[in-house]
N, C-alpha and C positions, 0 to 999 in steps of 0.2 A: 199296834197291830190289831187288824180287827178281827175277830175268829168267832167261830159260827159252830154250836156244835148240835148234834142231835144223836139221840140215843149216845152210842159210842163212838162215835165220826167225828174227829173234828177236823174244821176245814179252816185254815189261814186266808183269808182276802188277801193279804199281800203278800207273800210267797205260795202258788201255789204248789209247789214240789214238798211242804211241809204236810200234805194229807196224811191222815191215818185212816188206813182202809181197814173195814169192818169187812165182813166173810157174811156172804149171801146164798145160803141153802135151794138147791134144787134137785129134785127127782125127778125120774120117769121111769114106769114100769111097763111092759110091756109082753101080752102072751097070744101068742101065736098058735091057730087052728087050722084045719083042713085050708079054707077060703073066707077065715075073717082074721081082723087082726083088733086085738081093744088094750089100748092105750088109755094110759093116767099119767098124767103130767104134772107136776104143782113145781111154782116158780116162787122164790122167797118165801118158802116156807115159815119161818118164826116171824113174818111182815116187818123185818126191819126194813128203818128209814135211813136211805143213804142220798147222796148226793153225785150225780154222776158226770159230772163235768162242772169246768169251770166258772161257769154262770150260777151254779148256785142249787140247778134243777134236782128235784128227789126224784128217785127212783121210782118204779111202778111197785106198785103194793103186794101182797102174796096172789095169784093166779091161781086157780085148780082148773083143770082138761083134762076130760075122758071122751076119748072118740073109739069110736067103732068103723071100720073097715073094711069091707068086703073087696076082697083081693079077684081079679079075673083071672 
C-alpha cells in the first residue's frame, strides 16, 4: 500500500476512504463604522500542508486579507 504523508496527513493511494484529516485554521474579524467597513481575513493560519483531493494536490498555503470598504 502506498501512503503519502505530510505534516500530520496521511493519505493511502490505494484506498482513498483511509485519509486522516488534519484541521485547518481560519479567521475573520470584522468592524463596522458609520460607512466603512475593514476587514481581516487569514486562511490556514499555522500553514499546514494538506492534501485536498484525490490526486494528490496540497492545499493553498496560509493567506492574510485586510480590506477596507466604504459602504453607500
Amino acid at each position: 500500500m502506498a501512503r503519502r504523508e505530510i505534516d500530520d496527513l496521511q493519505y493511502y493511494d490505494d484506498d482513498p476512504g483511509q485519509t486522516m484529516i488534519s484541521s485547518v485554521v481560519d479567521a475573520l474579524l470584522s468592524y463596522n463604522m458609520k460607512n466603512d467597513r475593514i476587514t481581516l481575513a487569514a486562511y490556514n493560519i499555522f500553514d499546514k500542508e494538506y492534501i485536498i483531493d484525490t490526486f494528490g494536490f496540497i492545499g493553498p498555503e496560509r493567506r492574510v486579507y485586510l480590506t477596507l470598504e466604504h459602504l453607500f
